[in-house]
C-alpha positions as CSV (number, residue, x, y, z in Angstrom):
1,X,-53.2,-21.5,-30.9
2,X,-50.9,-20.1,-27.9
3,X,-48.0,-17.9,-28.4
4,X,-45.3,-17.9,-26.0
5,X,-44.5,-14.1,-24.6
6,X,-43.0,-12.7,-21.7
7,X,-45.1,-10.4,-19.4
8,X,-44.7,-7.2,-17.9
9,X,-42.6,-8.9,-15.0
10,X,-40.5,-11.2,-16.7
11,X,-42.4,-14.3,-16.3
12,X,-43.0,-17.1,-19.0
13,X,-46.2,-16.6,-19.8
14,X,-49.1,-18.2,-22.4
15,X,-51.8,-15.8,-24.0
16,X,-53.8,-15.7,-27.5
17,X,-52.2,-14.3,-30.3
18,X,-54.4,-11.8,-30.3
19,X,-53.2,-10.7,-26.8
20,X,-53.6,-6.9,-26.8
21,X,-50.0,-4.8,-28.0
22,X,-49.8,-3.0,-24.6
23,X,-50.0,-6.2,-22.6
24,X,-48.1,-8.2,-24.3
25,X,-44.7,-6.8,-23.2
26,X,-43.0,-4.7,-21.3
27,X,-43.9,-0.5,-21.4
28,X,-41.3,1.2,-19.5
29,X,-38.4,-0.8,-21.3
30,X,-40.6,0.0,-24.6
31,X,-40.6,3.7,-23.6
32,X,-36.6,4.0,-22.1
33,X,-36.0,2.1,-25.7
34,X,-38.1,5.6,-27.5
35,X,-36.3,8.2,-25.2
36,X,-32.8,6.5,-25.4
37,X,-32.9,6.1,-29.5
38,X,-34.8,9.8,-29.9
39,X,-32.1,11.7,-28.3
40,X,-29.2,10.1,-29.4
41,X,-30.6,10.2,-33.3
42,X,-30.7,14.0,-32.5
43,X,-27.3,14.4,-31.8
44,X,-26.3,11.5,-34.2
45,X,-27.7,14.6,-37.1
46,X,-26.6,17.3,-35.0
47,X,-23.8,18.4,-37.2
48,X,-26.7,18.5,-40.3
49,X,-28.6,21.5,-38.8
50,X,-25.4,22.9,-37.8
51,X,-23.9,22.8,-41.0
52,X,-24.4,26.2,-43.1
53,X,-22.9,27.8,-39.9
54,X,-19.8,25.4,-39.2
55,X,-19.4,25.7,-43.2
56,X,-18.7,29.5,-42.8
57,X,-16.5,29.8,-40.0
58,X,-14.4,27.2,-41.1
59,X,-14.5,27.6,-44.9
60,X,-15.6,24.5,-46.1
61,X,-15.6,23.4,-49.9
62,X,-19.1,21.7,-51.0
63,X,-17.4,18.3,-50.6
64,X,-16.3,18.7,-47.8
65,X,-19.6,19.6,-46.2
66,X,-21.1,16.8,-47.4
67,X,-18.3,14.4,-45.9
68,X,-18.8,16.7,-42.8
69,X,-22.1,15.7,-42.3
70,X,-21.9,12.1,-43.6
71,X,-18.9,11.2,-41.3
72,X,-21.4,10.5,-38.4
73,X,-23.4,8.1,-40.5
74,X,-20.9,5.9,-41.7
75,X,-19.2,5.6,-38.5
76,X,-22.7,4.8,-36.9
77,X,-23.1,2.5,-39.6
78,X,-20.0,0.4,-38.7
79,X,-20.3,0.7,-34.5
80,X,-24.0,-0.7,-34.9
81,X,-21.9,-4.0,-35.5
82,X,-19.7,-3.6,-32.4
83,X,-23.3,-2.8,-30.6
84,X,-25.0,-5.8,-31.7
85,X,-22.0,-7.8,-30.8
86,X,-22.1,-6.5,-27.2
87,X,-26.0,-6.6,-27.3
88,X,-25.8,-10.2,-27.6
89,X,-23.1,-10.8,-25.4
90,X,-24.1,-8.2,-22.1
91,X,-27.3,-7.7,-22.7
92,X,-28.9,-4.3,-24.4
93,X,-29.1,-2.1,-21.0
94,X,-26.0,-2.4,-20.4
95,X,-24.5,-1.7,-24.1
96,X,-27.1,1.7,-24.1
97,X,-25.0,2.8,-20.8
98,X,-21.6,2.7,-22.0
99,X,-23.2,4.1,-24.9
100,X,-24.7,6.9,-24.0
101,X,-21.6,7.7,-21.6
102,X,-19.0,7.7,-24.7
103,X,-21.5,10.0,-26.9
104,X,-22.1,12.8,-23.6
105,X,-18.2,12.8,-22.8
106,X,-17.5,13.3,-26.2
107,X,-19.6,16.0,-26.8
108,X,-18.5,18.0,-23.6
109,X,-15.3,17.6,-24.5
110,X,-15.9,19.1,-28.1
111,X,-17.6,21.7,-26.3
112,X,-14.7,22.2,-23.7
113,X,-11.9,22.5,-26.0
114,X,-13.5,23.9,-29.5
115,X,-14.1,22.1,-33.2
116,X,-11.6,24.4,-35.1
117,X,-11.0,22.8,-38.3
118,X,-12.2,20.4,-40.6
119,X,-10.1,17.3,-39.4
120,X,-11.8,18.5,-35.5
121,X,-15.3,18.3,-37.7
122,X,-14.4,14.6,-38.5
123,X,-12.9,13.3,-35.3
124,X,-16.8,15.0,-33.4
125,X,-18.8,12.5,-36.0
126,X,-16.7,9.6,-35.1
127,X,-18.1,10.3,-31.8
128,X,-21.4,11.3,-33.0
129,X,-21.3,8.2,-34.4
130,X,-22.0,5.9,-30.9
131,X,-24.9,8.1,-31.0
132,X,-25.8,6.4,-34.4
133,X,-25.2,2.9,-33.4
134,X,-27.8,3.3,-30.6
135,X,-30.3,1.7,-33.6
136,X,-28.5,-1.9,-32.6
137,X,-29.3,-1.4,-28.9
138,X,-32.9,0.1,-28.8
139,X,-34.5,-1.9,-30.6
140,X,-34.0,-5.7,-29.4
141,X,-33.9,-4.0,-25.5
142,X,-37.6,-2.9,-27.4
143,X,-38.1,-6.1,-29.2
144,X,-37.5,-9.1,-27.4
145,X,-40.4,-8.1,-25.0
146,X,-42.7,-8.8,-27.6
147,X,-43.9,-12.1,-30.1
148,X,-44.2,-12.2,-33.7
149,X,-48.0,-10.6,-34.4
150,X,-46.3,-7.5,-32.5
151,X,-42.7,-7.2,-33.8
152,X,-43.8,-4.5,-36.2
153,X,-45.5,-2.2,-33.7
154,X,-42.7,-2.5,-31.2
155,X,-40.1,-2.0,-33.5
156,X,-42.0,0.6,-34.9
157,X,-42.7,2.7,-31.9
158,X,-38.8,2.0,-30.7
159,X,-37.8,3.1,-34.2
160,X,-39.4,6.2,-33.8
161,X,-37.0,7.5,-31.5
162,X,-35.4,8.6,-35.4
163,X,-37.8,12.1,-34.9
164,X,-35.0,13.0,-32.6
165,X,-34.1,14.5,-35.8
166,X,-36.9,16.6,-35.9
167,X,-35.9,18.1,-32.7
168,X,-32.3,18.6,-33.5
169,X,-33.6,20.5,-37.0
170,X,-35.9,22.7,-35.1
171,X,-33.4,23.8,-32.4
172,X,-29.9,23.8,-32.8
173,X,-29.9,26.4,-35.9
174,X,-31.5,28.8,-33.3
175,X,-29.5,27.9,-30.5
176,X,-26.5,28.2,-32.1
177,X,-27.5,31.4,-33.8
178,X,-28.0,32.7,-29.8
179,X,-25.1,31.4,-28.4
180,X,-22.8,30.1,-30.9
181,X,-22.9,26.7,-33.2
182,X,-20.1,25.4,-30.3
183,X,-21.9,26.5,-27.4
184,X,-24.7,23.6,-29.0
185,X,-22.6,20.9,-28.2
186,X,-22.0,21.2,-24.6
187,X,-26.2,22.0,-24.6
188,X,-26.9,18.5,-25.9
189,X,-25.2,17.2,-22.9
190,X,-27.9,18.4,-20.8
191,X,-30.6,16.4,-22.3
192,X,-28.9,13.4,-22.7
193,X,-27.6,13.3,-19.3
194,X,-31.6,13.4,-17.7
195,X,-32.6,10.3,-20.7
196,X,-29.9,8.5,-19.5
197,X,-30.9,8.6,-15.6
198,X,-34.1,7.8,-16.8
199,X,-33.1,4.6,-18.7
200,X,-31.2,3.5,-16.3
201,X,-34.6,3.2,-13.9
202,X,-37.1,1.8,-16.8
203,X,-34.9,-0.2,-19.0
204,X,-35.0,-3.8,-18.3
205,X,-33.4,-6.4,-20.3
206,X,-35.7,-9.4,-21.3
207,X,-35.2,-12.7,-20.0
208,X,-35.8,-14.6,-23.1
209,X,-32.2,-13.6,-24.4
210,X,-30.2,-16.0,-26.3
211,X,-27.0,-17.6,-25.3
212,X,-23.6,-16.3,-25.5
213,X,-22.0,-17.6,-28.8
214,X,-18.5,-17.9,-29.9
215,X,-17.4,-14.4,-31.6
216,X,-17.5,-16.4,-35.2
217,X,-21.1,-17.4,-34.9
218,X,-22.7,-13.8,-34.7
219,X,-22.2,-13.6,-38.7
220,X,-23.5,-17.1,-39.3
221,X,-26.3,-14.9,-40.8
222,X,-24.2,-13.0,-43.5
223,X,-23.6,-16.7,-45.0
224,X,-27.5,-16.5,-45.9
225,X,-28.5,-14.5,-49.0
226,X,-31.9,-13.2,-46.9
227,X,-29.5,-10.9,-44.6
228,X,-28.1,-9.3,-47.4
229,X,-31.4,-8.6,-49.2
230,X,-32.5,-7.7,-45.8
231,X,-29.5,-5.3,-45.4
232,X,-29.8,-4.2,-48.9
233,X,-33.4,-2.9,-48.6
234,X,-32.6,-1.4,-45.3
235,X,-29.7,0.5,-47.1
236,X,-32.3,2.4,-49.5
237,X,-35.3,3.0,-47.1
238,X,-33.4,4.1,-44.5
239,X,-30.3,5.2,-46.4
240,X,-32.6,7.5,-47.8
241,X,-33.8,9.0,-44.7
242,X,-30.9,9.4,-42.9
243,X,-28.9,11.1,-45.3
244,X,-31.5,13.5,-46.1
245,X,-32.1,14.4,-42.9
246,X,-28.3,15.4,-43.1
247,X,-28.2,16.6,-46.2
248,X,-31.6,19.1,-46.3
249,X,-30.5,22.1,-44.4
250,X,-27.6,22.2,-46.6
251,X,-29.6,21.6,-49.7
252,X,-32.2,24.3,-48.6
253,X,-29.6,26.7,-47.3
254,X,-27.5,26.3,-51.1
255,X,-30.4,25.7,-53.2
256,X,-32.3,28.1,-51.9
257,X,-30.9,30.8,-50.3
258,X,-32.7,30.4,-47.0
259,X,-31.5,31.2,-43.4
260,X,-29.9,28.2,-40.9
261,X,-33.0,28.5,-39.9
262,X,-35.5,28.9,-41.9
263,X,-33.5,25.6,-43.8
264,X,-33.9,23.7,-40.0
265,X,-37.7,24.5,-40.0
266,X,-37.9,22.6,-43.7
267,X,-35.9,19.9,-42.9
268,X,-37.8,19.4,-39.3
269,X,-40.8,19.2,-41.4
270,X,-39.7,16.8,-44.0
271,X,-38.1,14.7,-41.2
272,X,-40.9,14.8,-39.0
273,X,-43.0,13.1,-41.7
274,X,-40.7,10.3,-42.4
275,X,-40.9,9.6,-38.1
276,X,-44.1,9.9,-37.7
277,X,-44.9,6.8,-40.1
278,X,-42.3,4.7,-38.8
279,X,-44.7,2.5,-36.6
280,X,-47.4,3.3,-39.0
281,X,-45.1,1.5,-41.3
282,X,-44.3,-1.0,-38.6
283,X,-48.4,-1.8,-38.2
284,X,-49.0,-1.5,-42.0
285,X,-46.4,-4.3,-42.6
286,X,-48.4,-6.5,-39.3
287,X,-51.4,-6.0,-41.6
288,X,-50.6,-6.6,-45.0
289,X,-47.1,-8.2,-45.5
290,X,-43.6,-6.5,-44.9
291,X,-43.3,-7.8,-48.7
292,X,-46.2,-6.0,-49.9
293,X,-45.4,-2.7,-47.9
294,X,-41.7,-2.0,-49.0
295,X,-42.6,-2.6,-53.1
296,X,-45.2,0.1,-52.3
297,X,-42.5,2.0,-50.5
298,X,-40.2,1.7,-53.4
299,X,-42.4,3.0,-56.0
300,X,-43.2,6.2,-53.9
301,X,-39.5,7.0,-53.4
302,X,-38.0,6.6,-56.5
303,X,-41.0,8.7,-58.1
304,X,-40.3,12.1,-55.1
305,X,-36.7,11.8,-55.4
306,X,-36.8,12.1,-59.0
307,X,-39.0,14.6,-58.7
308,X,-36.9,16.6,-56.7
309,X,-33.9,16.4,-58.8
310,X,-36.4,18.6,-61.3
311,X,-38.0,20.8,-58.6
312,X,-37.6,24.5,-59.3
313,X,-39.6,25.9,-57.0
314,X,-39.0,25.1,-52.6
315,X,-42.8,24.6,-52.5
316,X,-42.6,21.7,-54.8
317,X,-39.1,20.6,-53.3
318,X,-40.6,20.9,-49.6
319,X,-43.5,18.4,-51.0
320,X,-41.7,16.2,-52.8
321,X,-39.2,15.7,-49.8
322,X,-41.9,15.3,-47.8
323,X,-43.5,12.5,-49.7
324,X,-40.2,10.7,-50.1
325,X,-39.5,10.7,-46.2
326,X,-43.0,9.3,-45.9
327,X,-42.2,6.4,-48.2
328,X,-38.5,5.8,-46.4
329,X,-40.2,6.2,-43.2
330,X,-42.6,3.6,-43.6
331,X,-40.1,1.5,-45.5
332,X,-37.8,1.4,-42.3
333,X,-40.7,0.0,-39.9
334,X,-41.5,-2.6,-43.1
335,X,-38.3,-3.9,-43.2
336,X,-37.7,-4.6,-39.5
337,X,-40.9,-6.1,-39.4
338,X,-39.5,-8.4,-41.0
339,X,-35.9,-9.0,-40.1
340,X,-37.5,-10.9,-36.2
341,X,-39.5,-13.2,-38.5
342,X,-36.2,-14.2,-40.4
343,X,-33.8,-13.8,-37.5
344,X,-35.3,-14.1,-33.9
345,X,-32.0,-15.9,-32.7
346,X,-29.9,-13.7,-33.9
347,X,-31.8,-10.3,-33.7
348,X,-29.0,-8.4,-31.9
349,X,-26.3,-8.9,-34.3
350,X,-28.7,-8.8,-37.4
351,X,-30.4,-5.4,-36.1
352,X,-26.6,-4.1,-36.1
353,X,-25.9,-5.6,-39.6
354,X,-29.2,-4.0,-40.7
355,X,-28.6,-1.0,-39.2
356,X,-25.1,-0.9,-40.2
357,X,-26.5,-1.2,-44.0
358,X,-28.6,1.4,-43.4
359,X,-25.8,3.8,-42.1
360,X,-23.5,3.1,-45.1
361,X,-26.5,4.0,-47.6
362,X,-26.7,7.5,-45.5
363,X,-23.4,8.5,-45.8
364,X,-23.6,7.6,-49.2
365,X,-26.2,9.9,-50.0
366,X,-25.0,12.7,-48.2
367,X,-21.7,12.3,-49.4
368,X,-22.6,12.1,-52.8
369,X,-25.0,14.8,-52.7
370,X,-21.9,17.4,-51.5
371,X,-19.6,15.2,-54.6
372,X,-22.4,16.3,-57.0
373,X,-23.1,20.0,-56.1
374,X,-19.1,20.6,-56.4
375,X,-18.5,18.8,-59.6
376,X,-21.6,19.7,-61.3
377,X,-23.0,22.4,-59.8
378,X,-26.3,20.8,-59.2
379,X,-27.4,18.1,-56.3
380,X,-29.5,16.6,-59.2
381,X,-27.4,13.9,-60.0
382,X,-27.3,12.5,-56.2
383,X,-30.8,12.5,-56.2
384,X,-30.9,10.9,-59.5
385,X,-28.9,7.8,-58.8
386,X,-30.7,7.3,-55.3
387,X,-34.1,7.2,-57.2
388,X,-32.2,4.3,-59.4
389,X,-31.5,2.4,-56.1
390,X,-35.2,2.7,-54.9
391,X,-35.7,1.1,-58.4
392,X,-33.3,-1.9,-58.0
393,X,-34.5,-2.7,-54.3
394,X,-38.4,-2.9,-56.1
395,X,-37.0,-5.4,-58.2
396,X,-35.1,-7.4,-55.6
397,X,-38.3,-7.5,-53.4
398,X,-40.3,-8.5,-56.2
399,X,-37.3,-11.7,-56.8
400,X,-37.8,-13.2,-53.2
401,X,-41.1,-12.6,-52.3
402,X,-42.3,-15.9,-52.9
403,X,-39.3,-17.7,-51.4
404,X,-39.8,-15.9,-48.6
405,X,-43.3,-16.5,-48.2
406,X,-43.2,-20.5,-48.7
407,X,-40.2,-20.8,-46.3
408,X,-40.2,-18.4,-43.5
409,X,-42.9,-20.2,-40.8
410,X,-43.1,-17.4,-37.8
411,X,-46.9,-17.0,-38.7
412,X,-46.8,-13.5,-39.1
413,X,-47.8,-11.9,-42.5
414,X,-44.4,-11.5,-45.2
């Protein structure tokens, strides 16, 4: 049987489905897609790393660091809407550029004119948070290259762009400790600015894009109840990961006791983890179901993070972290394996409602972990209640599995 894909010039082509991943789409776009997602997720978490540091000069309450940090992911979370809307409606290259533009003048502007209070903290993660909504762009510029047997592997290898976290964890800690936490933000610019001339030269949009619809038809979707399970997973596995990756350095730092940057070399390892499987995740869920991957996904989750609301020790913290951002990480490839075989139509406004679910369950973690430390004392509650939600999304997958299976016909595996 023939599958209809576009090749590597644009051209309507025909090929068997088991045409080869690497020639079944377009590379550079696949690669701008990786380099465009990776270093805006690294500033998206940049105020994470630099937290313990921006904490102390400015005298931040717990709470208030945890809003600090969140702020970028809930404001991500709601512009991955306006980014699939304009996905849809210009095309994907085009959205990245004004993008990326918006996220580098902001942050040389921070840098220019200083973040001196709490409120300035807040304002520079609204910005942060175009950064954020870059999820909504990457990966149908990624995705639309590519037919059904692939979707999980290209969405996978887009999504990976998420270990920008990694690199934001590893350096801005001791960059800021060299020149100042400030001094970081007008740095970032510098990276950003050489992805974005490279994008510009690799991207290409596909040519199998959808029409233009009227405004009120982009959220035909939320009238079915499989976008909000498929937002509803997506708020837990990558919820979860997210908002740990902002959250950790101030959890190690508190918990702990451990330098900026000793904390940034723990959280770059539990975040490197949950990156690295992304694809994997993406692939597993080609192989054995999307269905099949996130209940496993679930199980593992729920069982770390309750772990670590009991750890005692940062050697059984560090593990249990890193077998949680393992789970989420494969859990985020799962579920947007997935989502194309639901919603190919409508895969740039759905990957922004996904996304955008995925945002709100960050910010609700980290915001909740900062609640729970300054009204209890402990982050164990945070931890606690995010273990239950792991729980609840096992259940819901285990409710529509075999709906899904009898009635979704893109003849990938569910």
């Amino acid at each position: 049987m023939a599958t209809a894909y576009w090749d590597r010039e644009g051209e309507a082509a025909s090929a068997p489905a088991t045409t080869s991943f690497w020639k079944a789409g377009h590379a550079p776009t696949l690669i701008a897609a990786f380099l465009y997602f990776d270093l805006a997720f690294m500033v998206w978490v940049l105020l994470g790393p630099l937290a313990p540091m921006i904490a102390k000069t400015l005298a931040l309450t717990p709470a208030e660091k945890g809003l600090m940090v969140a702020t970028p992911t809930l404001a991500g979370a709601l512009l991955r809407v306006v980014n699939g809307l304009l996905v849809d409606r210009i095309g994907p290259k085009r959205s990245g550029a004004i993008s990326q533009i918006i996220v580098i003048a902001g942050l040389f502007l921070a840098w220019l004119m200083g973040v001196n209070s709490f409120g300035g903290t807040l304002v520079l993660g609204v910005i942060l948070g175009f950064a954020g909504a870059s999820f909504a762009i990457a990966l149908p510029l990624a995705s639309r290259w590519y037919p059904p047997e692939h979707q999980g592997k290209a969405m996978g290898l887009a999504g990976m762009g998420n270990s920008g976290t990694v690199l934001a964890s590893l350096f801005a800690p001791m960059l800021a400790k060299a020149f100042g936490w400030n001094a970081v933000l007008g740095l970032a610019c510098i990276p950003l600015s050489i992805v974005f001339v490279a994008y510009m030269i690799m991207a290409k949009d596909a040519p199998n894009a959808p029409p233009a619809k009227r405004l009120v038809d982009y959220f035909e979707p939320l009238k079915t109840a499989d976008a909000w399970w498929l937002m509803a997973f997506y708020a837990v596995t990558f919820g979860g990961f997210v908002g740990l990756a902002a959250s950790l350095p101030i959890y190690f730092t508190d918990q702990f006791g451990l330098t900026p940057i000793i904390a940034g070399y723990c959280t770059a390892a539990c975040v490197f983890a949950g990156s690295l499987v992304r694809p994997m995740g993406g692939a597993l869920a080609d192989r054995i179901g999307g269905v099949k991957a996130l209940m496993i996904v679930y199980v593992v989750a729920a069982l770390a993070l309750a772990g670590v609301s009991q750890a005692t020790t940062l050697a059984s913290a560090l593990a249990l972290f890193v077998l949680a951002m393992l789970a989420l990480g494969t859990g985020n490839g799962s579920v947007f394996q997935l989502v194309p075989q639901r919603f190919q139509a409508e895969i740039g406004v759905m990957t922004g409602l996904v996304g955008m679910a995925g945002g709100i369950g960050g910010f609700y973690l980290a915001s909740s972990l900062g609640l729970a430390k300054q009204l209890t004392g402990s982050f164990a509650p945070g931890f606690l209640i995010f273990a239950g939600l792991a729980v609840m999304a096992l259940l819901g997958v285990a409710l529509v599995k075999a709906k899904w299976r009898a009635n979704w016909t893109s003849g990938a595996r569910i």
